[in-house]
N, C-alpha and C positions, 0 to 999 in steps of 0.2 A: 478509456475516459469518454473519446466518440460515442461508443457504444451505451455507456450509464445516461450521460446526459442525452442520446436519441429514446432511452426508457422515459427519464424521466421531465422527458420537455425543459430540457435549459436552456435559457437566454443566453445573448452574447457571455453578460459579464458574470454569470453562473459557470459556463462552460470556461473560460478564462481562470477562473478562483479555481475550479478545479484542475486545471492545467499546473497553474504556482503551485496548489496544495502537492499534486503528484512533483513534482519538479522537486519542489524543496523538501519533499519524503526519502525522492530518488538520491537526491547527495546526502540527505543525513544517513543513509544506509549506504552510500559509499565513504563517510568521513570514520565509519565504527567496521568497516571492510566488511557488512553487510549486503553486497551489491544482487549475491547470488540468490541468496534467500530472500530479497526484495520483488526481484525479478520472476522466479518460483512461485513466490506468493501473487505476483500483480497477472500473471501467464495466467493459474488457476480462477482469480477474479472472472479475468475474461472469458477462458474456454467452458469454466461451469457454473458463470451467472445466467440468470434471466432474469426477463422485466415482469414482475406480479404487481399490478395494482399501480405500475407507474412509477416504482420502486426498484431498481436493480439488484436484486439477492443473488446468493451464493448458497443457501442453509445453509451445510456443515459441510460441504466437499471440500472447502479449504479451509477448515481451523488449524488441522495440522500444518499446514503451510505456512499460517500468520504464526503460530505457537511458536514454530521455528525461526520468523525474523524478529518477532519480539524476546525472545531468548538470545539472538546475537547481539540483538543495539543492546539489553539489558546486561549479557556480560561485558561486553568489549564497554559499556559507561563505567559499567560495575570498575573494570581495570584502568580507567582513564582516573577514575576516583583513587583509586588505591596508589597511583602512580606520580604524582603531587611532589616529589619532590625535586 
């Protein structure tokens, strides 16, 4: 997070917004027991972003990373739905 907003020049209350955004990502990917693919994914952000243009990118080194926590919250919702009664 440190890292993104020292690319992209964040204010106090920028760098804060993204603290709650990561925060309340990190429990929605531990309430679907996503915690490990979250973390996989958030590890790879860091070790193969750079800053281009003021922008914090990653290209493609971690799509397969995110494809894998968004296939965990999407099944385990998937099963939260199906499980209703």
């Amino acid at each position: 997070m440190g890292t993104a907003c020292n690319c992209e020049d964040c204010n106090d209350r920028e760098l804060e917004e993204c603290e709650v955004n990561y925060e309340g990502r990190a429990d929605i990917a531990d309430i679907f027991d996503c915690s490990e693919e979250w973390e996989t994914m958030i590890q790879c952000r860091i070790d193969e972003g750079h800053c281009d243009n003021d922008s914090w990118v990653t290209d493609e080194e971690c799509n397969g990373d995110s494809e894998d926590y968004s296939d965990c919250v999407d099944d385990a919702s998937s099963e939260e739905l199906l499980d209703l009664d």
